[in-house]
C-alpha positions in Angstrom: -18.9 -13.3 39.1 -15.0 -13.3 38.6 -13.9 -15.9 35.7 -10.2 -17.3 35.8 -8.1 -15.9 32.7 -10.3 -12.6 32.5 -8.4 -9.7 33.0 -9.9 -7.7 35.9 -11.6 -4.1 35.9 -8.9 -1.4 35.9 -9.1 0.7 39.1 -10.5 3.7 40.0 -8.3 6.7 39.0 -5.6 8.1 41.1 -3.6 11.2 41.3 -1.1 10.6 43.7 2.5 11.6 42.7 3.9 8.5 44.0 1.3 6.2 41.5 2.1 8.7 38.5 5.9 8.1 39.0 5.7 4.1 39.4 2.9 4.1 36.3 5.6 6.5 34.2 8.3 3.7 35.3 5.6 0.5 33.7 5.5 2.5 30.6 9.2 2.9 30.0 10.1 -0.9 31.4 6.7 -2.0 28.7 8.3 0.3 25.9 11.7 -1.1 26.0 10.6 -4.5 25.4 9.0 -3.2 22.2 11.1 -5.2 19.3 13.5 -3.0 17.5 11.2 -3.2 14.2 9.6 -0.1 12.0 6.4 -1.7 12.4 6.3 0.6 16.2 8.0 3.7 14.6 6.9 6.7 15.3 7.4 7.6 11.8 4.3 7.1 9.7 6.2 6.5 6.4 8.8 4.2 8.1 5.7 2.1 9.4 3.8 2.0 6.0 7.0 0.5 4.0 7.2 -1.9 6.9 3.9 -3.2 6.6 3.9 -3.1 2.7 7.3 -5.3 3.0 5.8 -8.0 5.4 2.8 -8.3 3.2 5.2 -8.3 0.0 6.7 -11.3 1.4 3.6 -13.2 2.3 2.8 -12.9 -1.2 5.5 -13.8 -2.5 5.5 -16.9 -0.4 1.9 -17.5 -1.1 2.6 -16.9 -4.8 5.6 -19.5 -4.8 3.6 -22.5 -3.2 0.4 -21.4 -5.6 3.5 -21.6 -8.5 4.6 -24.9 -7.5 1.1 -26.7 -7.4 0.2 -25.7 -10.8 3.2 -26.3 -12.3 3.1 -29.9 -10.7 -0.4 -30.3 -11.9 0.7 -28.7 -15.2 2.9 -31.5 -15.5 0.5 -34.4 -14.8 -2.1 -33.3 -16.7 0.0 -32.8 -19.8 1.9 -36.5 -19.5 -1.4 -37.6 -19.5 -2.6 -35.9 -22.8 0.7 -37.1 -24.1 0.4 -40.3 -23.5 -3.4 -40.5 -24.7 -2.8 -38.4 -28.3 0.3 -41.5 -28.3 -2.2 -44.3 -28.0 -4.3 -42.7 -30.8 -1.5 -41.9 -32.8 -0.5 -45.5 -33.0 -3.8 -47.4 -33.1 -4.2 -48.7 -29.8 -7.5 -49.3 -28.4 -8.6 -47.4 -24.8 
């Protein structure tokens, strides 16, 4: 049973010449669409730092927006005390 959108079983092995040459020619056209990042470099170190920078910057980003809630909450909560240790610095009733 063949579903739609499935990939299909790869095809039997061949050692042709002619099918070695055109699958040689796939690779190249497939790696020269590669972006032009360090995260496909051949060099292990060159791909570590880029992976250590991307998740830097997710952090960072993550961190910021994490920041900016508490500080907002910070905020409310604190006019809030404020205004009650006011009320029951100056006699009013709750």
């Amino acid at each position: 049973m063949s579903m739609t959108g499935y990939p299909q079983p790869a095809p039997a092995p061949r050692n042709d010449p002619e099918y070695v040459a055109y699958l040689e020619q796939r690779v190249s056209a497939l790696e020269a669409r590669l972006p032009q990042t360090k995260l496909v470099s051949p060099s292990f170190m060159s791909r570590a730092f880029a992976v250590w920078g991307h998740y830097f910057v997710a952090q960072f980003i993550i961190g910021l927006i994490v920041f900016v809630i508490s500080m907002i909450l910070a905020i409310i909560f604190g006019l809030s005390i404020a205004s009650i240790s006011d009320s029951v610095t100056n006699g009013a009733a709750f």
